[in-house]
C-alpha positions in Angstrom: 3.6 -66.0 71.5 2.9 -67.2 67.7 3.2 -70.3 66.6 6.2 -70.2 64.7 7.2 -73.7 63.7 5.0 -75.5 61.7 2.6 -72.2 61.0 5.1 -69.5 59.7 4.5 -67.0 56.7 6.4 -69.5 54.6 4.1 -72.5 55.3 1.3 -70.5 54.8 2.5 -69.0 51.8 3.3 -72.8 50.8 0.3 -73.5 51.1 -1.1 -71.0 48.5 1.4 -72.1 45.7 0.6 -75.7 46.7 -3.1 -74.9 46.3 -2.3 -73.2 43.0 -0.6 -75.8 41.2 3.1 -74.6 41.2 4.8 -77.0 40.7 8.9 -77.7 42.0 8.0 -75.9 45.6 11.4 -76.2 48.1 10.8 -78.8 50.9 9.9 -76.4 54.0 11.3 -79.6 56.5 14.8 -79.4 54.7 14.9 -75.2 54.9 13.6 -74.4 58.0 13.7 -70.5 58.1 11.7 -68.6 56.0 14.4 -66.2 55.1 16.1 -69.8 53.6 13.1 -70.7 52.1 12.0 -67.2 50.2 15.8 -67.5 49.2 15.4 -71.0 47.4 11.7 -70.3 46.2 13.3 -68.4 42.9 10.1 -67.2 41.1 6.8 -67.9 39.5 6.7 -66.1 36.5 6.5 -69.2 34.2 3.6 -71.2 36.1 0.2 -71.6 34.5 -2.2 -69.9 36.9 -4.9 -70.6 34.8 -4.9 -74.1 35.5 -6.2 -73.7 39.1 -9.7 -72.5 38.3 -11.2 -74.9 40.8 -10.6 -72.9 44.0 
């Protein structure tokens, strides 16, 4: 069985955007599903990925 709290597609996808420097990310505790989450994520268009060089 996968380990679904704590280590679902939208805490690993958190994790990415975290690790990119976008900034605003929804509070995963507060919007438990991922469905909920994707929903109140909106989009990235505006974020500078070129600041995150140092991966």
């Amino acid at each position: 069985m996968p380990h679904v709290i704590g280590n679902n597609c939208a805490d690993n996808v958190w994790d990415v955007l975290h690790a990119y420097g976008v900034p605003d990310l929804p509070y995963l505790q507060l919007l438990p599903a991922p469905n909920h989450w994707y929903g109140a994520l909106g989009h990235t268009a505006n974020v500078d990925w070129a600041r995150s060089t140092t991966l």
